[in-house]
KEFI-732500 format. One record per residue: z, y, x of N, C-alpha, C in turn. Coordinates in steps of 0.1 Angstrom, whole numbers, plus 2048, in hexadecimal, padded with zeros to 3 digits. Last residue first. Example, Ala and Ser with C-alpha at 12.3 -4.5 7.8 and 13.67 -1.06 7.14 Angstrom:
<sites>
8477EA8808477F588984F800881;84E7C788484E7D387B84E7DF884;
</sites>
This chain:
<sites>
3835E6BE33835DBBE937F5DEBF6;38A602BDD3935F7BDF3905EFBE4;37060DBE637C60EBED384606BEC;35E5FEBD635C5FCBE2369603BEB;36E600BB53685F1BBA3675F5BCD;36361DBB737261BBB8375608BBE;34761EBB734F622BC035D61FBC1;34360AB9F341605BA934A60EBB3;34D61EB8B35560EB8F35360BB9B;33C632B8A34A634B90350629B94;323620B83324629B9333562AB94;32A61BB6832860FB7432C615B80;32D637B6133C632B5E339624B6C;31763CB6131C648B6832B63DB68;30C62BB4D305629B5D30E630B69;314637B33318626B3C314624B45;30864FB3731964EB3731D640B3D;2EE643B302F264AB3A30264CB3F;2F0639B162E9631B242F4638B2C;2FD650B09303643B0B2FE638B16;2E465FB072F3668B0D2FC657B12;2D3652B002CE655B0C2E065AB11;2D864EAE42D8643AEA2D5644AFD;2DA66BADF2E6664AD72E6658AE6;2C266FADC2CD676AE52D8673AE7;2B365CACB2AD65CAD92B8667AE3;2BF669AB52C365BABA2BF655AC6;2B0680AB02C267FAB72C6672ABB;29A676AB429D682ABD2AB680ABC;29866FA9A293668AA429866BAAF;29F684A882A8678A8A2A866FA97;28C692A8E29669AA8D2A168FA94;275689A7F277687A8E28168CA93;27F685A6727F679A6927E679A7C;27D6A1A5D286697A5E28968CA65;2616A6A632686ABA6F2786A4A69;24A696A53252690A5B260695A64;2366A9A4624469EA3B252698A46;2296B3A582346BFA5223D6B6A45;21B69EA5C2236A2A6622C6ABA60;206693A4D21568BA4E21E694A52;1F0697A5D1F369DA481FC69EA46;1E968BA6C1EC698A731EF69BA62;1DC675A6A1F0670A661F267FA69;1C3671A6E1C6674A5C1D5674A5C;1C7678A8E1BE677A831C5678A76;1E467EA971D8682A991D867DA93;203693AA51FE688A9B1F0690A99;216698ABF20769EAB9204694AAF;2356A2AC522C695AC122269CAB8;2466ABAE123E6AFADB2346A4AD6;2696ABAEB2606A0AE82546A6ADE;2806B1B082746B6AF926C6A9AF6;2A06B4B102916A6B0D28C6ACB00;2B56B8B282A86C1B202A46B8B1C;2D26AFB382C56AFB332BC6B3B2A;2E86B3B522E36B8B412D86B5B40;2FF69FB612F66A7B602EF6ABB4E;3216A1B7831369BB6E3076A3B6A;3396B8B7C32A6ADB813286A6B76;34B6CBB7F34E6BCB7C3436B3B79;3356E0B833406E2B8A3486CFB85;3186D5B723246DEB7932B6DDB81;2FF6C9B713086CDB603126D7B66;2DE6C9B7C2F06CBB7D2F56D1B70;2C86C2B652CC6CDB6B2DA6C5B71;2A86B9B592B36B2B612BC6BCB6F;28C6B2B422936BAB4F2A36B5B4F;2716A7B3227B6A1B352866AAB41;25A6A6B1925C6AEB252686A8B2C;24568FB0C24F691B13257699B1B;22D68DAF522B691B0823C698AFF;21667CAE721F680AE7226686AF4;1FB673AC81FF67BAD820F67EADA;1F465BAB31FE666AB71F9669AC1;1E364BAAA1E1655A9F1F065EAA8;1EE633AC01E8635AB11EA640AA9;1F8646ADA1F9639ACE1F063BAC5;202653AF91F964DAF01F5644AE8;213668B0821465DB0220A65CAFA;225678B28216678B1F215669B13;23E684B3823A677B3522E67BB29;24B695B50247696B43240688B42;26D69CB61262692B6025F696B50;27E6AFB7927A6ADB6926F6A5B6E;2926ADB8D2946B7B8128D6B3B7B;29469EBA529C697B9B29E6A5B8E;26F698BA627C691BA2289699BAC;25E6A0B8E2646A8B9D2746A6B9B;23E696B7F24A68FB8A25169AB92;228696B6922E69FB7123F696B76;21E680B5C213689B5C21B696B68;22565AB54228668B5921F670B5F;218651B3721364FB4521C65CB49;219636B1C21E644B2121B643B2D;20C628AFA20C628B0F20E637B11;217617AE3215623AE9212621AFB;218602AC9215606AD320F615AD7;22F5FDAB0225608AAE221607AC1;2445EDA972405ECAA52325F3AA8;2515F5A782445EEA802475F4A8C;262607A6C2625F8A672545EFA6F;255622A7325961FA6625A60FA61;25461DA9224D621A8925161BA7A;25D617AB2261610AA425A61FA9C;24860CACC24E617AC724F613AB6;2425FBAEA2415FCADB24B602AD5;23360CB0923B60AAFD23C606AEA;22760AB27222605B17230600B10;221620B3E22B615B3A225615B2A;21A62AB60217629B5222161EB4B;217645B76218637B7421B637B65;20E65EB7E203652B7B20E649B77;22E667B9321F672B89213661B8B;23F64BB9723965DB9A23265EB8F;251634BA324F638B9324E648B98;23B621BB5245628BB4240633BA8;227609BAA22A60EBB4236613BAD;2145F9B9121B5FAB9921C605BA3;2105F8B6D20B5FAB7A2165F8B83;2225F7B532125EDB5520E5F3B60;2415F4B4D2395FAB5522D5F3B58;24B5F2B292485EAB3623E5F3B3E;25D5F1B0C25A5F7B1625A5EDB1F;26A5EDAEC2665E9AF725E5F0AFE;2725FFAD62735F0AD52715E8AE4;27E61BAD2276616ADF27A60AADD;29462AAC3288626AC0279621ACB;2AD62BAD62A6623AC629C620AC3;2A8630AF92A1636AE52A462BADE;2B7624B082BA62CB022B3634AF9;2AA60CB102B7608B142BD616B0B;29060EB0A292606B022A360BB04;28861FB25289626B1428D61AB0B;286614B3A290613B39293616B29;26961AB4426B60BB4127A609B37;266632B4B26762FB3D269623B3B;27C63FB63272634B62275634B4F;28765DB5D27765BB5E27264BB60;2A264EB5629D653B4B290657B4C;2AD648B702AD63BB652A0644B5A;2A765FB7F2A3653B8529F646B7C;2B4670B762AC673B762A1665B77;2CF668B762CD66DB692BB669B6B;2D2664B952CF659B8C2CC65BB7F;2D0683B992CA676B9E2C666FB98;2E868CB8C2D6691B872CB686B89;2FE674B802F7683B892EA683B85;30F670B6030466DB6C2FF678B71;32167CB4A32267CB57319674B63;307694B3630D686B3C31268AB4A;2FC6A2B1A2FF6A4B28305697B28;2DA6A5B0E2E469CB112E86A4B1C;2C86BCAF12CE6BCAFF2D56B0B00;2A36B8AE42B26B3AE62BB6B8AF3;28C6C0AD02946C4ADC2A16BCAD8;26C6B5AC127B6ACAC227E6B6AD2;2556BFAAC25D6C3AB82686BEABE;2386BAAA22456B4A9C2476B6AAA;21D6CEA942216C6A9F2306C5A9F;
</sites>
């Protein structure tokens, strides 16, 4: 089983860290490898709601459906995922970074490969290695550009 740990720190508070990165609708705006994302139910983004991702797989577009399985918002959201021949479940946590704010993030990513691809798995930790930085890489940058909007705006509502 292929283990992707990543830390991000960012200047977004925990809040909104928390807020952009459990709706999964948003995974296109910072995984690479998240071709597209959409929330297929409604209400408020808790524990059940669901989203159908197309996930880049070696030059192909791969559907997946993720459902959040644990919500305690604003420290950690786990996400559950279900594709062809994968299982995948998201741990996701969200700490105060410090004394100059923002926040840190945990993101595990445990991927079960099933039927005849579970053979694959000890060829792959390269390739999930990579997946996992680029998914930290593109989450640290979302996030920094949302923390940078927030400052504008506040400085935008004094001045003006």
């Amino acid at each position: 089983m292929p283990t992707i740990h990543e830390t991000i720190e960012t200047d977004l508070e925990p809040d909104a860290a928390f807020d952009f990165v459990a709706d999964f609708a948003n995974a296109p705006v910072w995984d690479p490898g998240t071709a597209t994302a959409q929330r297929i139910d409604d209400g408020p983004v808790d524990v059940g709601a669901r989203y159908r991702l197309g996930v880049r797989i070696r030059g192909r577009v791969a559907p997946m459906e993720y459902r959040i399985v644990v919500h305690e918002a604003p420290h950690r959201v786990v996400l559950e995922g279900e594709g062809s021949g994968v299982h995948a479940r998201d741990d996701i946590t969200f700490a105060p970074r410090g004394l100059g704010g923002g926040t840190r993030i945990d993101y595990v990513a445990e991927i079960h490969l099933t039927d005849w691809k579970r053979i694959l798995a000890p060829l792959l930790g390269g390739a999930f290695a990579k997946i996992g930085r680029d998914a930290r890489d593109g989450m640290r940058r979302a996030l920094d550009e949302l923390a940078l909007d927030e400052r504008t705006r506040r400085v935008a509502t004094v001045v003006g």
